[in-house]
N, CA, C and O of each residue as an XYZ file, in Angstrom:
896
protein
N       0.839     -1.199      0.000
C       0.000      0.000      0.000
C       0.876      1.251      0.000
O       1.868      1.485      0.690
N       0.393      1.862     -0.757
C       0.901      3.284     -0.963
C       0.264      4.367     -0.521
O      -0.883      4.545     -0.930
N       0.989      5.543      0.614
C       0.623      6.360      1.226
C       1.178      7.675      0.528
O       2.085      7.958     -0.255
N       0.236      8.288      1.168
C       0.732      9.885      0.704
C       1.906     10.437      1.597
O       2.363      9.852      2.579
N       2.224     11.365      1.222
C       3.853     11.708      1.749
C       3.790     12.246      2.687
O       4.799     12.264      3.392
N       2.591     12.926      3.128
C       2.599     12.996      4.810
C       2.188     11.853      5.928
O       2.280     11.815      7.155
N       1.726     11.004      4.998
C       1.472      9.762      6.061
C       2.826      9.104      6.274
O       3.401      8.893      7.342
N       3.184      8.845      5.130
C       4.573      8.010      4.771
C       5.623      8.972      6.148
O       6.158      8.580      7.186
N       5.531     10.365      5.465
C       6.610     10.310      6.547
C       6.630     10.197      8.279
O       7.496     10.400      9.130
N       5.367      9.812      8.306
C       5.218      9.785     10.008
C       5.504      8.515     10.304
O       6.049      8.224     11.368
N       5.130      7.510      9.285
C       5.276      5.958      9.342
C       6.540      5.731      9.143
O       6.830      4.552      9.348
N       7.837      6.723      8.665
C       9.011      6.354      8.859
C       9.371      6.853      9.931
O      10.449      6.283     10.096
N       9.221      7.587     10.875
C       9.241      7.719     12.307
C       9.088      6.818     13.153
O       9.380      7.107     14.314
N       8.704      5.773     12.925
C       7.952      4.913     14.002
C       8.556      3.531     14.086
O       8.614      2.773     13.118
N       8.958      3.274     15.170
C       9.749      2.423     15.439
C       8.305      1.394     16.205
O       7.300      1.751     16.820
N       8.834      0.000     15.788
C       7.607     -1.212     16.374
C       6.603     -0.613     17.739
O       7.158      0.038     18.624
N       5.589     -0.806     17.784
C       4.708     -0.461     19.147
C       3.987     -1.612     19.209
O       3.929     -2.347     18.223
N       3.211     -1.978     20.627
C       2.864     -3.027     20.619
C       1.092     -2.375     20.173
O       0.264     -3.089     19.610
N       0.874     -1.160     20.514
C      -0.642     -1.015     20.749
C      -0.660      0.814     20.080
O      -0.289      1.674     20.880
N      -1.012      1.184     18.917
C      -0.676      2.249     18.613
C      -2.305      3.221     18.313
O      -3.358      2.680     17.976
N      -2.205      4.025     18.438
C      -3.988      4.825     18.380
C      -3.839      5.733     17.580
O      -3.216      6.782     17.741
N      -4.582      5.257     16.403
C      -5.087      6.399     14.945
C      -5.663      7.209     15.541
O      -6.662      6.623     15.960
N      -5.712      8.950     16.106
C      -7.126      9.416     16.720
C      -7.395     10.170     15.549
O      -6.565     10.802     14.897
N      -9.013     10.026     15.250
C      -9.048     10.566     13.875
C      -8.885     10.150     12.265
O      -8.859     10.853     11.255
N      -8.767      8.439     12.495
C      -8.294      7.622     11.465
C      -8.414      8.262      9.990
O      -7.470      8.466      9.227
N      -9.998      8.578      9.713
C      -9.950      8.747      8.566
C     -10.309      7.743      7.443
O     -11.509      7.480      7.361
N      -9.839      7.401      6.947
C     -10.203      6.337      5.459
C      -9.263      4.956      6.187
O      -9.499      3.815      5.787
N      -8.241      5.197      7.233
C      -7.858      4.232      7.861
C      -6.230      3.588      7.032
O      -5.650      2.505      7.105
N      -5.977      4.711      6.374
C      -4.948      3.953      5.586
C      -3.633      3.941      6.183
O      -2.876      3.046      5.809
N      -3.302      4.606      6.872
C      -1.927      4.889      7.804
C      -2.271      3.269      8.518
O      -1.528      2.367      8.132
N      -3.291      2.932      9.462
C      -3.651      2.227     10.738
C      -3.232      1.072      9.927
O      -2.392      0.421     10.549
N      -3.561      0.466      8.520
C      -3.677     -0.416      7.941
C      -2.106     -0.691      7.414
O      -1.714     -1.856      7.351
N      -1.408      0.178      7.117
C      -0.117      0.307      7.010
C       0.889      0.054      8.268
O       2.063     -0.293      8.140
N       0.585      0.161      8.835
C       1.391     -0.053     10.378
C       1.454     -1.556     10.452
O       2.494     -2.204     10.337
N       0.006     -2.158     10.693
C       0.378     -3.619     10.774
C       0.745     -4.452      9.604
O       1.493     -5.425      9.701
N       0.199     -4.051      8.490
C       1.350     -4.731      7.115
C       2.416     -4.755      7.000
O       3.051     -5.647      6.438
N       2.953     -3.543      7.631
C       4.376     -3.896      7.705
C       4.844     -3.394      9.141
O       5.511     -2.433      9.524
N       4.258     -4.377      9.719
C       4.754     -5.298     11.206
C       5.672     -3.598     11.880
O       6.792     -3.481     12.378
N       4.682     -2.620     11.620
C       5.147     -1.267     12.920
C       4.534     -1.232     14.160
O       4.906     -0.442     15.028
N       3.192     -2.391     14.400
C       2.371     -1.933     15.094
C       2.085     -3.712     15.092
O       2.375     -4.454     14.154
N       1.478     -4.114     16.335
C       0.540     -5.497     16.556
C      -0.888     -4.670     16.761
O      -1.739     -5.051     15.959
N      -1.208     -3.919     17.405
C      -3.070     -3.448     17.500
C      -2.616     -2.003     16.802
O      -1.661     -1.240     16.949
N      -3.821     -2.036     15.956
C      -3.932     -0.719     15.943
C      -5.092     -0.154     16.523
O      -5.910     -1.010     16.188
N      -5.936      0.954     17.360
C      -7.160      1.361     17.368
C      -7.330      2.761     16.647
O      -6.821      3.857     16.884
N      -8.104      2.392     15.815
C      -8.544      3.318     14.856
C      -9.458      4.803     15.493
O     -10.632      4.478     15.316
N      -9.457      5.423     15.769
C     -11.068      5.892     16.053
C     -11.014      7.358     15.482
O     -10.010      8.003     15.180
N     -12.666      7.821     15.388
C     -12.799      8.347     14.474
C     -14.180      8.776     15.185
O     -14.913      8.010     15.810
N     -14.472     10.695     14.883
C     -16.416     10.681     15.584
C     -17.018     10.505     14.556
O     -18.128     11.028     14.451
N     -16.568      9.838     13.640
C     -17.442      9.402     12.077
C     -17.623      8.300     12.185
O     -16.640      7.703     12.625
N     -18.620      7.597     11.943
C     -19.146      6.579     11.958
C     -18.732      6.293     10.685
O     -17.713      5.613     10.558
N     -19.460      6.769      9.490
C     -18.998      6.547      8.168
C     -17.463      6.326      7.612
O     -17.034      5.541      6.766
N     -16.874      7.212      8.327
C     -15.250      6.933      8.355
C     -14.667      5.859      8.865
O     -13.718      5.263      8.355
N     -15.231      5.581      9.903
C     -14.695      4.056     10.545
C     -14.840      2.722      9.556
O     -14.092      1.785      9.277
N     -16.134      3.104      9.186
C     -16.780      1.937      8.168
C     -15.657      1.900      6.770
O     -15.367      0.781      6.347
N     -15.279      2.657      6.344
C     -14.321      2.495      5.466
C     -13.069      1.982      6.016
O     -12.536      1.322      5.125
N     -12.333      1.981      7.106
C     -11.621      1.982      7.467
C     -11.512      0.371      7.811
O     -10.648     -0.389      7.374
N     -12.276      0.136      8.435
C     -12.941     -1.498      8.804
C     -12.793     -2.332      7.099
O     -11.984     -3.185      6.733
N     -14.103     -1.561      6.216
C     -13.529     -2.420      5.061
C     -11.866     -2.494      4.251
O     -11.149     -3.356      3.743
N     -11.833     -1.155      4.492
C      -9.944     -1.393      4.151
C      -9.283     -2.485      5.096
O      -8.664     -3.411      4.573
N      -9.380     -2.413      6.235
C      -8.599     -3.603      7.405
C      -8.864     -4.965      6.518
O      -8.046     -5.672      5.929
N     -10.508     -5.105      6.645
C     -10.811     -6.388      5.957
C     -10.309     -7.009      4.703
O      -9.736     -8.076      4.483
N     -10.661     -6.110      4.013
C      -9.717     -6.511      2.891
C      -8.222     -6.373      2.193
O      -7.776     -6.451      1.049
N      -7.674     -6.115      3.571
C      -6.324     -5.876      3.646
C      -5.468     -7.565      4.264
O      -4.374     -8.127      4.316
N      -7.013     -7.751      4.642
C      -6.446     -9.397      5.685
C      -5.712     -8.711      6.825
O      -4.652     -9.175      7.245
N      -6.247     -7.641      7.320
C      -5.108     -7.218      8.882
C      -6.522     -6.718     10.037
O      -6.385     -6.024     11.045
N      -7.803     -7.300      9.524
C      -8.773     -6.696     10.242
C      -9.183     -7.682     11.646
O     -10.376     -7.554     11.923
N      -8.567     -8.460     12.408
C      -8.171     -9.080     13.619
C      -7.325     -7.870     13.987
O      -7.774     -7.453     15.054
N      -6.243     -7.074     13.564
C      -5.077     -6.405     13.698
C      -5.796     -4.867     14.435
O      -5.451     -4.341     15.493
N      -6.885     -4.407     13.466
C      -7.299     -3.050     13.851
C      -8.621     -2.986     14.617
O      -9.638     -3.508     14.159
N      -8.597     -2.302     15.856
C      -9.898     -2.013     16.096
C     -10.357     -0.942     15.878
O      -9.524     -0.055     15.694
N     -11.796     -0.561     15.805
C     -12.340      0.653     14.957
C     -13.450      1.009     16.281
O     -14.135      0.114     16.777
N     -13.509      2.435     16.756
C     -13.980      2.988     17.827
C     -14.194      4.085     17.410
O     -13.248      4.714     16.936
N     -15.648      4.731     17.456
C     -16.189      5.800     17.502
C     -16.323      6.460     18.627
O     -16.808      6.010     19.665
N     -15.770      7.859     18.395
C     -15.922      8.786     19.568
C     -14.880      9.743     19.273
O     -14.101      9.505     18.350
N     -14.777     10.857     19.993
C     -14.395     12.113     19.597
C     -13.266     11.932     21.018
O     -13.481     11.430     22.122
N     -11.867     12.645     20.380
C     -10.288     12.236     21.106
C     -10.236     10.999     21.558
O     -10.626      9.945     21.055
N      -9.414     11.370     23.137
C      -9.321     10.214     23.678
C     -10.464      9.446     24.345
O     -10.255      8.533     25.145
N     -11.663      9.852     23.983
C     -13.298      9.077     25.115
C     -13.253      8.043     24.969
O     -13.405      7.380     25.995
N     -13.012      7.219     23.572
C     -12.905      5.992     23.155
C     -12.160      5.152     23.607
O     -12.542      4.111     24.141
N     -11.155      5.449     23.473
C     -10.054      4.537     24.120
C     -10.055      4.223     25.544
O      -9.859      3.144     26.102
N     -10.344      5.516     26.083
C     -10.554      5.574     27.709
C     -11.541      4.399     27.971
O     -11.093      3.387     28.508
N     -12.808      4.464     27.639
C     -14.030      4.112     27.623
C     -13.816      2.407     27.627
O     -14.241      1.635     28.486
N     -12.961      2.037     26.300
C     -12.698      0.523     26.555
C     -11.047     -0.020     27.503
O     -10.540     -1.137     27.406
N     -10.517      1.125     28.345
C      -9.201      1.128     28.926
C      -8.375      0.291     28.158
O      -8.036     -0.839     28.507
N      -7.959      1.008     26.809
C      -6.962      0.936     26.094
C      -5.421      1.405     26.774
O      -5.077      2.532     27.131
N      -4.862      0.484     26.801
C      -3.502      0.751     26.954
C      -2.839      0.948     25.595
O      -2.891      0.051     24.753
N      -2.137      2.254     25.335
C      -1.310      2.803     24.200
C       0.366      3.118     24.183
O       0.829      4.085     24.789
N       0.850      2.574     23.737
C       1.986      2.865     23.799
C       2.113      4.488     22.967
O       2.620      5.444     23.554
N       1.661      4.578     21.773
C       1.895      5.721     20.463
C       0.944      6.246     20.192
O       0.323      5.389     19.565
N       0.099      7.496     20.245
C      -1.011      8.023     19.670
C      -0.522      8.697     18.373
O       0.591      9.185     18.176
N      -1.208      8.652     17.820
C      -0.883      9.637     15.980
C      -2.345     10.149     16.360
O      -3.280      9.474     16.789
N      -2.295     11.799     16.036
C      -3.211     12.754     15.795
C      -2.850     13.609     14.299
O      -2.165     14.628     14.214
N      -3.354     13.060     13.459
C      -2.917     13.645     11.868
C      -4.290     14.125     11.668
O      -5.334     13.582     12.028
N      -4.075     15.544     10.854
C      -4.971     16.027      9.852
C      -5.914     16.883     10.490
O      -6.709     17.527      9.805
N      -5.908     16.950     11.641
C      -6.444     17.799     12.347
C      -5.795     19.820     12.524
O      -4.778     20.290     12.013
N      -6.648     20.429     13.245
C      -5.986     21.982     13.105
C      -5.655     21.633     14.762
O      -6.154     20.854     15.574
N      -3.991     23.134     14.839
C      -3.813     22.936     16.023
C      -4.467     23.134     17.197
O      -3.826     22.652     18.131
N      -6.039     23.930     17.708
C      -6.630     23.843     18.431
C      -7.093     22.778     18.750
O      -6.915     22.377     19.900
N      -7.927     21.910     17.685
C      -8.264     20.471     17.294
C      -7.478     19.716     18.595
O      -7.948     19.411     19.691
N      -6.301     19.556     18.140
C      -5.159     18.885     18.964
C      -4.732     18.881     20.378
O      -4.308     18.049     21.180
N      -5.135     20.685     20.356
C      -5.014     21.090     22.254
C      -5.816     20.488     23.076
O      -5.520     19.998     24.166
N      -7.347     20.535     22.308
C      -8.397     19.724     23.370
C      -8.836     18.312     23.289
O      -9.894     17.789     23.640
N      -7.482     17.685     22.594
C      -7.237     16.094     22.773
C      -6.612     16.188     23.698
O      -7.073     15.586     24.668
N      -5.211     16.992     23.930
C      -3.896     16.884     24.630
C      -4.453     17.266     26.057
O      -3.793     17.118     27.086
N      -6.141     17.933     26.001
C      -5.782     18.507     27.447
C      -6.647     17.861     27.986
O      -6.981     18.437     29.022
N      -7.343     16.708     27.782
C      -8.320     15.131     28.513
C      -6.630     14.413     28.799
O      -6.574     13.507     29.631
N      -5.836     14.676     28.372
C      -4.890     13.248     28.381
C      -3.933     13.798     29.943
O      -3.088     14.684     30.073
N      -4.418     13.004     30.763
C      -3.376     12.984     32.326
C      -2.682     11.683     32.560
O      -2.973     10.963     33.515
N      -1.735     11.375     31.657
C      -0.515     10.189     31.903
C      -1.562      9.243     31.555
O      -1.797      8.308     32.321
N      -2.345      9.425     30.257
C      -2.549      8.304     29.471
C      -2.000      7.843     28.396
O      -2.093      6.657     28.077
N      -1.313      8.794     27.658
C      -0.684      8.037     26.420
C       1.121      9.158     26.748
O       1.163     10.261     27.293
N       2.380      8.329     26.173
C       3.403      8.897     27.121
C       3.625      9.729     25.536
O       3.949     10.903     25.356
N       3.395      8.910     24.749
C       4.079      9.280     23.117
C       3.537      9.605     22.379
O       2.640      8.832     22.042
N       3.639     10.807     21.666
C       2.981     10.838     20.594
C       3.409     11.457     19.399
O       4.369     12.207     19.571
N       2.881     11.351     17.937
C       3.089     11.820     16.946
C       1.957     13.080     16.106
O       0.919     12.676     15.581
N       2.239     14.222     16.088
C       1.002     15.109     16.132
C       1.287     15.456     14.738
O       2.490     15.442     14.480
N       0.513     15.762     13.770
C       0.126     16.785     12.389
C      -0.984     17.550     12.309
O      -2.148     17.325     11.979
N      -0.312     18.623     12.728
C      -1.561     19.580     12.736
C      -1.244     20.117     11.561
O      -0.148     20.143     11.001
N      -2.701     20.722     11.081
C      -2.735     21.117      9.582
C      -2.552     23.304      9.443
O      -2.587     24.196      8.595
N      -2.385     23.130     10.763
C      -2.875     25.050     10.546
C      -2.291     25.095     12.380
O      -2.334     24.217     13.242
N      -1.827     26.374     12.419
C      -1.821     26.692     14.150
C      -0.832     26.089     14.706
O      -0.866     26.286     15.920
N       0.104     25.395     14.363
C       1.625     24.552     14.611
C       1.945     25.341     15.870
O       1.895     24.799     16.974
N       2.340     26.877     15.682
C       3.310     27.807     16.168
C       2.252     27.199     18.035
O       2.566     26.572     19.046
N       1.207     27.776     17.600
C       0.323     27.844     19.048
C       0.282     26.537     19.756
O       0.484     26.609     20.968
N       0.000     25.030     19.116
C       0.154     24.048     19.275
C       1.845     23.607     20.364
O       1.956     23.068     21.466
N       2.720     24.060     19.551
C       4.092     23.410     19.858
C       3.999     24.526     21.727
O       4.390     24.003     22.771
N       3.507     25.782     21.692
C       3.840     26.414     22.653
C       2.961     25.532     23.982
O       3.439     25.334     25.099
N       1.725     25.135     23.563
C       0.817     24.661     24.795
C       1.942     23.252     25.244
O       1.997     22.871     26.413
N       2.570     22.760     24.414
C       2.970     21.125     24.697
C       3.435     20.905     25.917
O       3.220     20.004     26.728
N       4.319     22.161     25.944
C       4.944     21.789     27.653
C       3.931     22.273     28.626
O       4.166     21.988     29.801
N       2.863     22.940     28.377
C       1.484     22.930     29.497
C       1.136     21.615     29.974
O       1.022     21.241     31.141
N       0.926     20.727     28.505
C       0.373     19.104     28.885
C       1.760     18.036     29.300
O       1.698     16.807     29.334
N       2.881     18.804     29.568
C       4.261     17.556     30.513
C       4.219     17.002     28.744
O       3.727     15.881     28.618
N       4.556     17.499     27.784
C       5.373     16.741     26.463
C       6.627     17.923     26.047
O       6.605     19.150     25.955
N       7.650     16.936     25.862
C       8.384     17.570     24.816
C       8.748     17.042     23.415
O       8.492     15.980     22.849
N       9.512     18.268     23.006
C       9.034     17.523     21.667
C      10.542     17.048     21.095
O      11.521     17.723     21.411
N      10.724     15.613     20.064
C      12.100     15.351     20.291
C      11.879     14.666     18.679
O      12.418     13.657     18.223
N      10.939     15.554     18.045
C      11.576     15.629     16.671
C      10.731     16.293     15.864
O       9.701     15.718     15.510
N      11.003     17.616     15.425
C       9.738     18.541     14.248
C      10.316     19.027     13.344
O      11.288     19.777     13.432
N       9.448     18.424     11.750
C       9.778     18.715     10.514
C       8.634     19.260      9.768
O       7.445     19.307     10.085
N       9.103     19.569      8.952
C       8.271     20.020      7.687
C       8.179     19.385      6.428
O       9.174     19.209      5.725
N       6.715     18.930      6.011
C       6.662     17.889      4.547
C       5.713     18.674      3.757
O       4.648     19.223      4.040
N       6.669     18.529      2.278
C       5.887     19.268      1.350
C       4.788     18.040      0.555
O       5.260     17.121     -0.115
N       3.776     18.162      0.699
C       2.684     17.168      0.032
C       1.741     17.573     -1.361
O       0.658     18.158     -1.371
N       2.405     17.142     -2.332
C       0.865     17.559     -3.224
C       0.638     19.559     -3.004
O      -0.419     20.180     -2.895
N       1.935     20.042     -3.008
C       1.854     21.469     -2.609
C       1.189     21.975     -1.795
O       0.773     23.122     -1.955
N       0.924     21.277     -0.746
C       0.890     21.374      0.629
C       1.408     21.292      1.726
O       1.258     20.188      2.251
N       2.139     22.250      2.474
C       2.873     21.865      3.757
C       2.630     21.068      5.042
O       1.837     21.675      5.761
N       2.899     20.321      5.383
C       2.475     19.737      6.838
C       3.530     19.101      7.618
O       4.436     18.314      7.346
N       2.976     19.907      9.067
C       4.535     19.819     10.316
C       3.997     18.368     10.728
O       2.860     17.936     10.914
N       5.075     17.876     10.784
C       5.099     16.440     11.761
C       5.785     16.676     12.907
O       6.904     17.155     12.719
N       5.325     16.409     14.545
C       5.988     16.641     15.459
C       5.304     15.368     16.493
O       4.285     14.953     17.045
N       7.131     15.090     16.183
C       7.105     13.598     17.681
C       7.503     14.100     18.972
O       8.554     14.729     19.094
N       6.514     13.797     20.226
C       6.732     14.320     21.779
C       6.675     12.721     22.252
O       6.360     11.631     21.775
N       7.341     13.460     23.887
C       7.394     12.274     24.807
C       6.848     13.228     25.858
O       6.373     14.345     25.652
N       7.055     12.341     27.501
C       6.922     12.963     28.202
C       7.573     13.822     28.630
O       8.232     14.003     27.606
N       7.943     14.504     29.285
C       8.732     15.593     29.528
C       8.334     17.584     29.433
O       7.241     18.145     29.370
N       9.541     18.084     29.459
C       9.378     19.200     29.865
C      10.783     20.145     29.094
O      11.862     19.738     29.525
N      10.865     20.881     28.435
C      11.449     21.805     27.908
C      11.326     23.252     27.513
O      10.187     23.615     27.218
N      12.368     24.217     27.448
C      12.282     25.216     27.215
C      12.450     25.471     25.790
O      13.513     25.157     25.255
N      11.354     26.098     25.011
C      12.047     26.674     23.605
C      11.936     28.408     23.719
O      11.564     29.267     24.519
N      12.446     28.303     22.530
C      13.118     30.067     21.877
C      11.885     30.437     21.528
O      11.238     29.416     21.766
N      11.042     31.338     21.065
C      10.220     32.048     20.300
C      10.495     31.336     18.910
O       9.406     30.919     18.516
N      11.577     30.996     17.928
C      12.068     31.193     17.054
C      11.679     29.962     16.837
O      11.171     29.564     15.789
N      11.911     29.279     17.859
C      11.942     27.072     17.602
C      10.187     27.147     17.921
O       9.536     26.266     17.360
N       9.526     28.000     18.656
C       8.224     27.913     18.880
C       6.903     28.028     17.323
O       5.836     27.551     16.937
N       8.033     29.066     16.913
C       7.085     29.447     15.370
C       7.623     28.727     14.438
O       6.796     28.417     13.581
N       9.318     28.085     14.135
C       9.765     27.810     13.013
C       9.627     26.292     13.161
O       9.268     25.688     12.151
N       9.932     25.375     14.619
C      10.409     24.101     14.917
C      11.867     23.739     14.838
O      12.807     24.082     14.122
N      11.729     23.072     15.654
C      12.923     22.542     16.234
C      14.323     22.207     14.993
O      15.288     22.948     14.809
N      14.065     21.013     14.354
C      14.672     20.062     13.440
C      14.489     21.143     12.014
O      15.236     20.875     11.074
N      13.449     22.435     11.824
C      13.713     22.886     10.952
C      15.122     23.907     10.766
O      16.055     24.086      9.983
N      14.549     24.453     12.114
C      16.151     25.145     12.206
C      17.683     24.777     12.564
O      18.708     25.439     12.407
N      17.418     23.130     13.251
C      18.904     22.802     13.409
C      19.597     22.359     12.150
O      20.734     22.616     11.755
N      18.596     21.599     11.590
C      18.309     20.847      9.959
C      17.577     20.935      8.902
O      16.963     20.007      8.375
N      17.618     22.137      8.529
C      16.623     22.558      7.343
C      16.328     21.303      6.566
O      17.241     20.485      6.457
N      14.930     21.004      5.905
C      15.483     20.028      4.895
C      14.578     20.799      2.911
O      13.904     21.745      2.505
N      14.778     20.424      2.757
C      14.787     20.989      1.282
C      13.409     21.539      1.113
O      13.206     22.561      0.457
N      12.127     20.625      1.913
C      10.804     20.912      1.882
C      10.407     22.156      2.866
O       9.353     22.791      2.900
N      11.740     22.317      3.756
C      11.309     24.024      4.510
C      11.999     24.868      4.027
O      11.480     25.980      4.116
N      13.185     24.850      3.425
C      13.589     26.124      2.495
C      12.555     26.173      1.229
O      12.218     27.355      1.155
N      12.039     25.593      0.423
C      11.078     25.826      0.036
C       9.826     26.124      0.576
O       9.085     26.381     -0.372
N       9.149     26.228      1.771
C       8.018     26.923      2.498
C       8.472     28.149      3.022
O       7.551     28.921      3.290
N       9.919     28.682      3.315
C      10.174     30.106      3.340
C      10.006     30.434      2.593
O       9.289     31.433      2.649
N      10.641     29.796      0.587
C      10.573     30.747     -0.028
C       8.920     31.499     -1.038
O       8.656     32.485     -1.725
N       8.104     30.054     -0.434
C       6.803     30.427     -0.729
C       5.798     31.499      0.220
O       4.815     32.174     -0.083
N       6.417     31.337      1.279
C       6.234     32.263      2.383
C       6.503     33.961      1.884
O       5.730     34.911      1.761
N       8.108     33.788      1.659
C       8.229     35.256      1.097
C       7.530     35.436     -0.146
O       7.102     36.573     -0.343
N       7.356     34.713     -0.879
C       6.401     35.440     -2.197
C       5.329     35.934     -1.472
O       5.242     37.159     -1.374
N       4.222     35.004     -0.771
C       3.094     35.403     -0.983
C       2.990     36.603      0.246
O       2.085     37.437      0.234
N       4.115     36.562      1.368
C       4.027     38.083      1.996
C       4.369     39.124      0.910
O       3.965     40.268      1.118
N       4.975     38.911     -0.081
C       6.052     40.725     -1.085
C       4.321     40.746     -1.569
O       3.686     41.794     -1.444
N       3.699     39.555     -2.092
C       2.344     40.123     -2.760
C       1.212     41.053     -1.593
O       0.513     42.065     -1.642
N       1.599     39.880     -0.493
C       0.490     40.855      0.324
C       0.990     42.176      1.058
O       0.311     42.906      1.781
N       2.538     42.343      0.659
C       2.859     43.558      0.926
C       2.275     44.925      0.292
O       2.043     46.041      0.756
N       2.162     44.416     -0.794
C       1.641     45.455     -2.147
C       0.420     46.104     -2.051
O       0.194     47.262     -2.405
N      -0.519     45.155     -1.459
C      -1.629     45.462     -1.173
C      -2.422     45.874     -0.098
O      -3.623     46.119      0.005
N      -1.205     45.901      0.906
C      -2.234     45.829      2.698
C      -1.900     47.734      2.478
O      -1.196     48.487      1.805
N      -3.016     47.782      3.623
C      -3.229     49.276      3.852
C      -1.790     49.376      4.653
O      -1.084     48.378      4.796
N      -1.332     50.998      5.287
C      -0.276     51.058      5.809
C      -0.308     50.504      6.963
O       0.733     49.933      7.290
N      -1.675     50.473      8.124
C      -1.714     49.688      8.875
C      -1.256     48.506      8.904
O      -0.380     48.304      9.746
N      -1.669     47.369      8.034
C      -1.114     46.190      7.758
C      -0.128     45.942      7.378
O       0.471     44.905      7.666
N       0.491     47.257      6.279
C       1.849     46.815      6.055
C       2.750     46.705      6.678
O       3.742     46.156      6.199
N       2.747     47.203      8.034
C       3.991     47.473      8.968
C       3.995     45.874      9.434
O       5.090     45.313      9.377
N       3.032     45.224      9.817
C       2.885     43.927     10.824
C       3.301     42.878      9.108
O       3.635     41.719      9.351
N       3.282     43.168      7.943
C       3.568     42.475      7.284
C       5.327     42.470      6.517
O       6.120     41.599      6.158
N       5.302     43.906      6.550
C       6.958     43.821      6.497
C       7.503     43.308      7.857
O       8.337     42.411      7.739
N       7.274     43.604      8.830
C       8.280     42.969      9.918
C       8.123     41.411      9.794
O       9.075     40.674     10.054
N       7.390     41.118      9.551
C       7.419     39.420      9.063
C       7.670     39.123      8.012
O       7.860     37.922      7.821
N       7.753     39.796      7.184
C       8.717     39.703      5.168
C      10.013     39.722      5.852
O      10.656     38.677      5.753
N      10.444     40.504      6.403
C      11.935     40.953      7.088
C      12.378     39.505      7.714
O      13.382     38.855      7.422
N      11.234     39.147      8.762
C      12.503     38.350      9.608
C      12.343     36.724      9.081
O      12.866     35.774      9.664
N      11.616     36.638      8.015
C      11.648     35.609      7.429
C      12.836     35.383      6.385
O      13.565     34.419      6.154
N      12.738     36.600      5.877
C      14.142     36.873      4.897
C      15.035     36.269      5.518
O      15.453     35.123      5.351
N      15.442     37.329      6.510
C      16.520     36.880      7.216
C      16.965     35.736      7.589
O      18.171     35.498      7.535
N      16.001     34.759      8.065
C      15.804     33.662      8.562
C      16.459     32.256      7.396
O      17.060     31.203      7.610
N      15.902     33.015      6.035
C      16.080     32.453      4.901
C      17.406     33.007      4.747
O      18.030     32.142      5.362
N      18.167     33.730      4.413
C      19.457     33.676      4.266
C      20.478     33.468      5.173
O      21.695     33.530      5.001
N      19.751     33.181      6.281
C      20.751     32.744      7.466
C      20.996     30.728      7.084
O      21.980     30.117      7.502
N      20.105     30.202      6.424
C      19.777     28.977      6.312
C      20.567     28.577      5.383
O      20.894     27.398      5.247
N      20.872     29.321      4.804
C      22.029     29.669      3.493
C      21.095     28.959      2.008
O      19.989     28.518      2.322
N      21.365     28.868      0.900
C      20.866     28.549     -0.037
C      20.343     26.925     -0.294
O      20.793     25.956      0.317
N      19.405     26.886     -1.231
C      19.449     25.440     -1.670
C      20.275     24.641     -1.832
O      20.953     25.020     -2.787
N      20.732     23.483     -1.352
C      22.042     22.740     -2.519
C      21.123     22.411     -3.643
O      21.562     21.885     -4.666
């Protein structure tokens, strides 16, 4: 099975789990991928779609891995709680970063690990983490189908970041990789356009962010 490149790259993150939780499955294709190739023994799927699960179930089934996945309706963690799922790994993909906060903030030393993709709100997301006892100990950036999306792996713990690692991430700035120098430089286009056009009010709050993105971008030094 073939995944899209933001699934793919979370599934190369992931080292064997015994019991791993889709929250939010979806069409179920990540969950179904895990145990095909032996990343995962349970997966629990869940999803507040009923209809979504149901696809997800027939993908398991006819994947021959549907003993492998269980499929649970309910919204965050209620589900899992509800049947006292023990989790080693939660994945929260595809969701926005508020979405994510009011999963993270039901969870009191129920799940230790997790893998988050939020689709919008990253900056605000990464700042609450150390509110909920996670740090984070690996965040990138994947370009998809000309779409950006942050992948960020936490554990338990507790850390201090910069402003800079709060808005940009961690692994982007120690290790740029080719898919975030390209989201600066799409970044600076579409601020020089909305420079052109914002009233002077706006332009000031939009050049100081054309500026320190620049900067940011030539500090990163060029493409190879």
């Amino acid at each position: 099975m073939k995944l899209p490149k933001r699934l793919q790259s979370i599934a190369d993150i992931i080292k064997y789990q015994e019991t791993v939780a889709d929250i939010g499955s979806d069409h179920g294709k990540l969950s179904v991928y895990l145990i095909k190739n032996g990343l995962a023994k349970t997966v629990y799927a869940t999803d507040i779609s009923a209809p979504s699960l149901y696809k997800t179930r027939i993908l398991a089934d006819e994947s021959g891995v549907g003993n492998n996945i269980v499929t649970l309706v309910g919204d965050g963690l209620h589900p899992l709680k509800d049947h006292s799922c023990k989790i080693d790994l939660g994945i929260i993909a595809g969701m926005g970063g508020y979405e994510i906060i009011k999963i993270l903030q039901t969870d009191t030393d129920f799940i230790q690990h997790y893998i988050l993709s939020p689709q919008r709100n990253t900056s605000v997301l990464r700042k609450k983490l150390n509110d909920f006892g996670f740090k984070i100990i690996r965040d990138f950036i994947v370009l998809d189908k000309a779409k950006f999306y942050d992948i960020i792996e936490v554990v338990k713990g507790y850390q201090n970041l910069s402003q800079e690692q709060i808005e940009w991430g961690i692994d982007n700035l120690k290790n740029p990789t080719k898919d975030f120098l390209i989201y600066l430089d799409k970044k600076i286009k579409i601020l020089e356009q909305a420079l052109k056009l914002a009233s002077e009010e706006q332009g000031g709050i939009i050049k100081a962010n054309l500026e320190k993105t620049m900067k940011l971008r030539e500090e990163l030094g060029k493409e190879d």
